[in-house]
C-alpha positions as CSV (number, residue, x, y, z in Angstrom):
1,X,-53.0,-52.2,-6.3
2,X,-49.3,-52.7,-5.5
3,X,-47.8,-50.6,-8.1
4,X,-50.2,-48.3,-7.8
5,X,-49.4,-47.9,-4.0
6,X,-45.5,-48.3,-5.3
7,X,-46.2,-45.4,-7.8
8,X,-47.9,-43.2,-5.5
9,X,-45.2,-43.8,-2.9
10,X,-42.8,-42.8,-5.4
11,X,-44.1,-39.1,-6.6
12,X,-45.1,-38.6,-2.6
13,X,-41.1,-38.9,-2.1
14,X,-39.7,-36.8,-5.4
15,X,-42.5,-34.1,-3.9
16,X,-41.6,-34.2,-0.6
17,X,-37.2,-34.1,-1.5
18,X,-38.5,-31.1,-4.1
19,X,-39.3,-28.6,-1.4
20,X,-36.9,-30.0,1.0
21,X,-33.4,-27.4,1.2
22,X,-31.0,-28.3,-0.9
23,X,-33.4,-29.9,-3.9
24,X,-32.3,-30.4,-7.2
25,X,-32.8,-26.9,-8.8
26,X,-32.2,-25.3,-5.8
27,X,-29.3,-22.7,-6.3
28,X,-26.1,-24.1,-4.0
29,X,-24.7,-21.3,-1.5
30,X,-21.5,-20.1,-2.3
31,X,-18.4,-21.8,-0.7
32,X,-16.3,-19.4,1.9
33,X,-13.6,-19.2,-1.0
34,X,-16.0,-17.5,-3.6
35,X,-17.7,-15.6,-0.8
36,X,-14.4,-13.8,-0.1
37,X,-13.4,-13.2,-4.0
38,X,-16.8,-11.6,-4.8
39,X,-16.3,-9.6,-2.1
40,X,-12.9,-8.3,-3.2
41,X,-14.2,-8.0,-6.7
42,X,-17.1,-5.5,-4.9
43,X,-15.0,-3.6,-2.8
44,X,-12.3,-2.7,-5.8
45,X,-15.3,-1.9,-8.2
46,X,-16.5,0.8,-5.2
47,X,-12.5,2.1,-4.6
48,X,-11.5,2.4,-8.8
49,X,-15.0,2.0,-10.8
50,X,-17.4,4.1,-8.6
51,X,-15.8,5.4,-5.4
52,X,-17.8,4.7,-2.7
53,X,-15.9,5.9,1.2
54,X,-19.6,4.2,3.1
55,X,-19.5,0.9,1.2
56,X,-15.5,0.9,2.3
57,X,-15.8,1.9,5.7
58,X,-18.9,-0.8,6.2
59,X,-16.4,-3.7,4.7
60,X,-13.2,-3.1,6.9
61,X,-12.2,-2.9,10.2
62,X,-12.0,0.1,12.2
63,X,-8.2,-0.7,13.2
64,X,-7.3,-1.4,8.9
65,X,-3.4,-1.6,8.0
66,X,-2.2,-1.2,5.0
67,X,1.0,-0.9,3.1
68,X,0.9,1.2,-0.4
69,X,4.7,1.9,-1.5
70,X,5.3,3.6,1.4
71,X,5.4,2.6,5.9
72,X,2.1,1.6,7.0
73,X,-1.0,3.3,7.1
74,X,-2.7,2.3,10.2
75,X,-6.8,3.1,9.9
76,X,-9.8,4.0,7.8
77,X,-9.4,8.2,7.7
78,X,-6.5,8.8,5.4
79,X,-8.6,5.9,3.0
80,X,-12.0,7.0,3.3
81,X,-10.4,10.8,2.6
82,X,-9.1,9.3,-0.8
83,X,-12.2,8.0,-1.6
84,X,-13.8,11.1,-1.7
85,X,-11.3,12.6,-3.2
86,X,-11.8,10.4,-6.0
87,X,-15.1,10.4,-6.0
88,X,-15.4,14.6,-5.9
89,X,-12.8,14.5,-8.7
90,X,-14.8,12.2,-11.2
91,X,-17.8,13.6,-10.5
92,X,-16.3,17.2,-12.0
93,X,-14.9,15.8,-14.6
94,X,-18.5,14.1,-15.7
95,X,-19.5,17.2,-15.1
96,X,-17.4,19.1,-17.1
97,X,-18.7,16.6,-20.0
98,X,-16.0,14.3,-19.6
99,X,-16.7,11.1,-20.8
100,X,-14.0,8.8,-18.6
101,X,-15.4,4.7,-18.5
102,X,-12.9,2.7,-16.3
103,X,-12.2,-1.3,-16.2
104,X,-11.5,-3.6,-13.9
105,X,-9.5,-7.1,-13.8
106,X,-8.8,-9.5,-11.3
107,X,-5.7,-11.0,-12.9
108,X,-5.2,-14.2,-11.8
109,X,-7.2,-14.6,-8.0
110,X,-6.4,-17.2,-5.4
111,X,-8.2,-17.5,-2.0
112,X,-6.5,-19.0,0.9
113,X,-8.6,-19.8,4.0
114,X,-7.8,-20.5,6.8
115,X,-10.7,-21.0,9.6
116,X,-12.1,-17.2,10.1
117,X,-9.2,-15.7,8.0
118,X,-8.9,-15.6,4.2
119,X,-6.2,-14.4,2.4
120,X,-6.6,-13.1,-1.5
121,X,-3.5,-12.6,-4.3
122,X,-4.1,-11.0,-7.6
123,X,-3.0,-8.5,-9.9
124,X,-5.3,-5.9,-10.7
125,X,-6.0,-3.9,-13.9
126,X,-7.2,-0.7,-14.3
127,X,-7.8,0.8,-17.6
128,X,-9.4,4.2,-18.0
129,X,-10.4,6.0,-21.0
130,X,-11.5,9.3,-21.6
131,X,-10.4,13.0,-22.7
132,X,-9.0,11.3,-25.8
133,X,-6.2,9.5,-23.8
134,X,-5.8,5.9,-22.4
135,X,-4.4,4.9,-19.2
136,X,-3.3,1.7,-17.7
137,X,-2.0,0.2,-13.9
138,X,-1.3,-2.9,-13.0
139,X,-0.4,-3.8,-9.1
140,X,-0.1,-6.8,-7.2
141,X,-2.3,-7.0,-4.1
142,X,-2.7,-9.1,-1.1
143,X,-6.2,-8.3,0.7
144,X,-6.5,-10.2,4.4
145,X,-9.8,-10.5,5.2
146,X,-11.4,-11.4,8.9
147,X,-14.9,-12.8,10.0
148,X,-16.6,-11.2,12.5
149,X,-20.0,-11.8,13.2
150,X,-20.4,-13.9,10.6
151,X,-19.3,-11.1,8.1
152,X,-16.3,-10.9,6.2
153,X,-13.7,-7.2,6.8
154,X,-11.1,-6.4,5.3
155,X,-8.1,-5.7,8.2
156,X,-5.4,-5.4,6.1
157,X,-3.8,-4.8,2.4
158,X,-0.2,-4.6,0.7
159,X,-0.5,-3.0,-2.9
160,X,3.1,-3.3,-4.7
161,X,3.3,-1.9,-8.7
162,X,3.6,-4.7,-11.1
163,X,5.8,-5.3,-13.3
164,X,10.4,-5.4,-13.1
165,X,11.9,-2.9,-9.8
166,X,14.0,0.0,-11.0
């Protein structure tokens, strides 16, 4: 009667730990770190793979600085204007028959946070191919990111080309 009572004891706790949160089997949440790279990795894939000026605008702040080989662009309008842009201009050319298929790389990706702020260094890749020709660019980026009701947004970038300064 003891074992049994043991035993019983026994699958009443593995049951009860099985539906509990954070059960074996149970996928674990992401950590802040990987949060903030899959974000980056969504927002470059809808400015280079498939532009998108509404997923952009919904990920950054209003007030968004950026550097881009030039002084800095303060705001989301001269951004979300190249988006479109983009966007109107591959649309023609797939509708011209084009055939252009575009890649993306995160080259080497490191995540620094620091309480509500995270800050993310790569180099990207972008290879396009299409038209018979093939195209490559490579930039170092820095992408600042801000929580802000509990959502990450982008409030500032610094894109540099890659490779030796002439």
């Amino acid at each position: 009667m003891k074992t049994r009572l043991t035993l019983l004891m026994l699958v009443a706790l593995l049951t009860a730990g099985a539906s509990s949160p954070g059960a074996r089997g149970a996928a674990p949440s992401p950590s802040p770190e990987e949060e903030v790279l899959a974000l980056t990795r969504e927002l470059l894939e809808n400015i280079y793979l498939h532009p998108n000026p509404d997923f952009y605008a919904a990920h950054s702040v209003p007030e968004l600085t950026a550097f881009e080989g030039g002084p800095r662009i303060e705001g989301l309008d001269l951004h979300l204007f190249a988006l479109q842009q983009l966007a109107q201009r591959l649309q023609q050319e797939r509708a011209r028959g084009a055939r252009l298929e575009r890649h993306l790389e995160l080259i080497n990706p490191r995540v620094q946070l620091y309480a509500d702020t995270a800050i993310v260094t790569f180099t990207s890749g972008v290879w396009t191919v299409g038209a018979g020709e093939f195209s490559s660019e490579f930039l170092n980026e820095t992408r600042v990111w801000v929580r802000q009701g509990g959502e990450w947004k982008l409030a500032h970038f610094h894109k540099s080309p890659y490779g030796p300064v002439q």
